[in-house]
N, C-alpha and C positions, 0 to 999 in steps of 0.2 A: 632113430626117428627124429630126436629131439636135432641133431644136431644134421640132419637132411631138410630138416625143416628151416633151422638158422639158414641154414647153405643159399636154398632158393631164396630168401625174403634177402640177405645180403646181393644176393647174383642182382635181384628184382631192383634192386636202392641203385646198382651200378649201371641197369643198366635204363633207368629211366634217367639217372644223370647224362648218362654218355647221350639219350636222345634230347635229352635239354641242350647241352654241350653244342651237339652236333647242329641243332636246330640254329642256335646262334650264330656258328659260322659259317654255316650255309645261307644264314641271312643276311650274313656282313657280308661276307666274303665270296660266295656262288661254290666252296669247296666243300664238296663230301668225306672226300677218302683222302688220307695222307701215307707219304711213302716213308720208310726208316731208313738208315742204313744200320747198319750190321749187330740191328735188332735193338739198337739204338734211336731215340728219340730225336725229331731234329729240332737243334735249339735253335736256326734261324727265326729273325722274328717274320720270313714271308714261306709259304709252306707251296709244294710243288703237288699241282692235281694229276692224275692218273688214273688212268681208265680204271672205273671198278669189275670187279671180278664178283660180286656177289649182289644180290637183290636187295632192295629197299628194307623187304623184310628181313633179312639175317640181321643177326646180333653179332657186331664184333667182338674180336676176343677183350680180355682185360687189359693186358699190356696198351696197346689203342686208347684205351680209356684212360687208364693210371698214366700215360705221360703224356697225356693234353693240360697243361698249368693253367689256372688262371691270369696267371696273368699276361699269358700269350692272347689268349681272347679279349682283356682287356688295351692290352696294344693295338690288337687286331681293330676293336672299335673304334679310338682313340683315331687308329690312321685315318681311317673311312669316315668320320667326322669330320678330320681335318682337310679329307680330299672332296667331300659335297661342302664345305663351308667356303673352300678357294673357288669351287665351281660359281656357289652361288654369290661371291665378291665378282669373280670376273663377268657374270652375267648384270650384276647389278652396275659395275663401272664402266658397264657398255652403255649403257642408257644416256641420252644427250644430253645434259646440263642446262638447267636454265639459266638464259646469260643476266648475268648481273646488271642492275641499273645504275646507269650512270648520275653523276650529280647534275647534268643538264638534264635528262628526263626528269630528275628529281625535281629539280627546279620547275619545269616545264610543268609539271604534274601540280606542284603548290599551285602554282598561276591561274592553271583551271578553277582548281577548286575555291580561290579567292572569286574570281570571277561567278561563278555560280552562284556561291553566297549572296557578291551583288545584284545579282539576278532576282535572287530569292528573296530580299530587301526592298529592290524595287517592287515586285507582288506585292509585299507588304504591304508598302506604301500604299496602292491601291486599293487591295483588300482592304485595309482598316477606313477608307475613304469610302468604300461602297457600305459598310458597317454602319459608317457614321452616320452618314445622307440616310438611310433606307430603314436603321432601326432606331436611333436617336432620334432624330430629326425628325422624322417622319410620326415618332411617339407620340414628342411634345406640340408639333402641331395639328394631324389630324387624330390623336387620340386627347389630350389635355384640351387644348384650343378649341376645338371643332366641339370637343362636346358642350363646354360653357357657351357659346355660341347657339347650339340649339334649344341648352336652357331657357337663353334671352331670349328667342323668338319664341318658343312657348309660352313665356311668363311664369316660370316655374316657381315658387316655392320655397325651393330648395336653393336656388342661387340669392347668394346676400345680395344686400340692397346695395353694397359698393359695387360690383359688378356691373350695376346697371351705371354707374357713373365712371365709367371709362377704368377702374379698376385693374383690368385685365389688360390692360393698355399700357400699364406700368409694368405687371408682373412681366409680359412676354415680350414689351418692349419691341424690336425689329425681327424677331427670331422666324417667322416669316417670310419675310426679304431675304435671311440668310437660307433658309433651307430653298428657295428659287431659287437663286444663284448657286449652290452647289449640285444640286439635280438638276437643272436647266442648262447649267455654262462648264463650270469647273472641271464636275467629274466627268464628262465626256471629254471633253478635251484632255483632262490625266488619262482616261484611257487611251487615246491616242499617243500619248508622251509619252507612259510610263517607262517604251523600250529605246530611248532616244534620250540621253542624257543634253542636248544640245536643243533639243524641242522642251524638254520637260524646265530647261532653264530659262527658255523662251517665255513660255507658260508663267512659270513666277513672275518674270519681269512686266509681263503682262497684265496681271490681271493683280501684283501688287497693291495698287491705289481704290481697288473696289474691298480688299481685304480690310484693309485699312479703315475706309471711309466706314462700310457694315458692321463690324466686331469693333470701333473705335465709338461707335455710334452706343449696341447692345451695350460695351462696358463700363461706361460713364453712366448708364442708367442701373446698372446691375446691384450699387449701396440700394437705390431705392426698392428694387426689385427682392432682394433679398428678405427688406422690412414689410413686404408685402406678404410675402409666402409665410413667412410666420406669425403675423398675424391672422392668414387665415389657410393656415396648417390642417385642422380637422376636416376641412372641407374638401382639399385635394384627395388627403387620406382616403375618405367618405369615395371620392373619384375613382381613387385607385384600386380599390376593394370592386365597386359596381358594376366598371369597366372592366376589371380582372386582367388589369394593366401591368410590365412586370416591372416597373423600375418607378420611385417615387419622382412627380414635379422637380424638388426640392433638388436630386442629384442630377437628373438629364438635365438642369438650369446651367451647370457648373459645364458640361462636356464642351461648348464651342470655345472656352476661354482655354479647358486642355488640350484641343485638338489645335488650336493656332501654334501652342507651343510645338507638337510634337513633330512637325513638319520638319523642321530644324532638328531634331534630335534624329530621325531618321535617315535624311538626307546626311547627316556627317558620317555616321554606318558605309553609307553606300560610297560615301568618299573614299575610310581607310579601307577599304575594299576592293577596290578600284586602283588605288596607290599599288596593292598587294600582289595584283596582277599586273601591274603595269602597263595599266590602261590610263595613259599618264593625261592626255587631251578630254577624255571622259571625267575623269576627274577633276579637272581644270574647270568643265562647266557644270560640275556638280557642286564644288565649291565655288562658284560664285552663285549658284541657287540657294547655297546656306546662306550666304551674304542678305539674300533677298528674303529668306523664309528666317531667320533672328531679326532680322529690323524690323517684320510685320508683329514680332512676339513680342521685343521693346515696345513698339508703339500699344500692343495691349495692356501693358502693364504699365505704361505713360497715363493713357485714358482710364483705366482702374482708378490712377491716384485722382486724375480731374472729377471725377465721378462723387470725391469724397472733398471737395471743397464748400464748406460749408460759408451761405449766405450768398453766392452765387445763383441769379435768380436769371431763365430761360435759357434756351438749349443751346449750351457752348459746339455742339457740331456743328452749327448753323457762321461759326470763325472760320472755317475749314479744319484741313487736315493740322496736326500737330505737328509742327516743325521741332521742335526742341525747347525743352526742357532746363534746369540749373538752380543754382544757389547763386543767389547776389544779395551785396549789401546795399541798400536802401538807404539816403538820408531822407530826413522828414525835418519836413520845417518844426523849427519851435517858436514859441511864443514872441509878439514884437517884446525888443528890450534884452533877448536874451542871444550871445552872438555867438555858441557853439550850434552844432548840426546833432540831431539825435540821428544815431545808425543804428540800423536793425536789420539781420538775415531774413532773408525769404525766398519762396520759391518763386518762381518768371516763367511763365508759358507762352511760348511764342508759335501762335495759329497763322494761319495765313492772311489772315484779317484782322487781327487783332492781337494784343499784349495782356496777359491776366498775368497781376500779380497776388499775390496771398501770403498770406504770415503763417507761422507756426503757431501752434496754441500751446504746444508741450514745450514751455522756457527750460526743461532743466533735462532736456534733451540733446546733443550735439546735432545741428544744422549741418547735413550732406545730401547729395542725390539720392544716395544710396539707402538712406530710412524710407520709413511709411509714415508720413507727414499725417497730422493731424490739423488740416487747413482753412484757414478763414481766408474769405475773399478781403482783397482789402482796395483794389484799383481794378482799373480796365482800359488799355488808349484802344482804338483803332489803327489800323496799320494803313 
């Protein structure tokens, strides 16, 4: 019993291998039944199918079983691997290739993409110009301005007694004038320009000498202005809190002397821009726009220094525009009896009307254009 009992549970081991076996090769391979010869095994590694003689459900004999090897079945996969991975190479190397690009499309491709940037530059430019006009400008004068302003016709209280004496007059200087002019003239006509490197150059050339004349004007008064705000600092404060205004007097005073510069820094963007695409004629009248938008910045920074000469009494805009600037040496007469010439540096401003000359006050400075002079008036001809 004991050893009927071994029999089946060994038969059972064999022949649930042989249905493992069988299952694999059937799966690999679509074969069920194999043939011998002369009761022999066949060691080819590809096996010949043959009609079966027996049901799904019989169990083959042993012999069938014991010379199926492992590693016939492991060839067997190996093949069938190797013949769906060729299938699936030659399906995949059918597929169309996407053609390579060339170094002119490449090129072709940069050019756009330079060109767009200067696109997106010139927006700029506009955009920070509608910025300017509509939230600065428009702050300092109908929110700062307009409210001192209905102080005074009130009679308020609250507004110092300098204010009633033209005060306000100093502090805000022409900034008025300038914001009509940029909401009236300017920025419509940039909008018109902005896509027209040839108009928007136009534009500069144009309206150069009102830039000039306006922000030449605001920054010659702007030392005194400055001396004003801080002496009455609390008060705007008090302003800016009540109105629930979001940017102090004191900083929107500074934006129209940043925004003259930044003209010029943008416009050279849209230059190497422009270069980069090889929009070589656009470019051409883009830089001569910087030409025109740096000389309106120079001439800001000319009138800053005039602005700071001390002992000059009434309004040097009233010479005209600023022609230029320099160092020159100066004789001065000396006393009768004595026959050398005393010489001294100074700065020379040449208006259109007239000649200011002025001395350094800092001796133990070096005399060049290029300081921030500490100026006494010392002459004046007319021209």
């Amino acid at each position: 019993d004991v050893e009927s009992v071994k029999n089946r549970k060994n038969e059972t081991r064999k022949q649930g291998r042989y249905k493992t076996i069988s299952g694999i090769l059937k799966t690999v391979t679509g074969i069920s039944h194999f043939r011998h010869k002369n009761g022999e095994p066949v060691r080819s590694r590809s096996f010949e199918k043959i009609p079966s003689t027996q049901s799904d459900s019989e169990t083959p004999n042993e012999t069938t079983i014991s010379n199926i090897e492992r590693k016939d079945i492991s060839h067997i996969k190996k093949k069938e691997f190797k013949r769906r991975h060729s299938e699936f190479s030659i399906s995949t190397s059918a597929r169309p290739r996407q053609p390579s690009i060339t170094i002119k499309e490449l090129d072709d491709n940069m050019r756009k993409m330079s060109y767009n940037k200067a696109k997106k530059k010139l927006k700029e430019l506009l955009d920070t110009e509608i910025r300017y006009v509509e939230n600065e400008l428009h702050l300092i004068v109908d929110g700062y301005y307009a409210h001192i302003d209905e102080l005074r016709r009130k009679n308020a209280s609250t507004l110092p007694k300098a204010f009633f004496n033209g005060c306000d007059l100093i502090i805000f200087a022409n900034i008025k004038d300038i914001y009509d002019f940029h909401s009236r003239t300017f920025l419509p006509e940039l909008k018109a320009a902005v896509d027209d490197p040839i108009t928007l150059k136009n534009l500069f050339e144009d309206r150069k000498d009102s830039f000039k004349y306006k922000y030449g004007r605001y920054c010659v008064n702007k030392p005194l202005s400055e001396e004003k705000l801080m002496e009455h600092k609390l008060f705007f404060d008090n302003i800016l809190k009540e109105k629930s205004l979001i940017r102090s007097l004191n900083d929107l005073m500074t934006t129209p002397v940043r925004r003259i510069q930044m003209y010029s820094l943008l416009l050279k963007d849209i230059s190497k821009l422009m270069e980069k695409a090889e929009q070589f004629e656009k470019a051409r009248q883009i830089n001569e726009a910087i030409v025109i938008a740096s000389g309106m910045a120079n001439y800001v920074n000319d009138m800053m220094i005039v602005g700071r000469i001390d002992g000059f009494y009434g309004d040097v805009t009233k010479h005209g525009l600023l022609l230029k600037r320099g160092v020159v040496e100066c004789a001065e007469k000396t006393p009768i009896g004595q026959k050398n010439w005393k010489y001294k540096k100074c700065h020379i401003f040449l208006f259109q009307e007239s000649i200011v000359i002025c001395t350094d006050e800092d001796k133990y400075k070096e005399v060049n254009v290029n300081t921030i002079p500490e100026l006494k008036y010392w002459h004046h001809y007319p021209v």
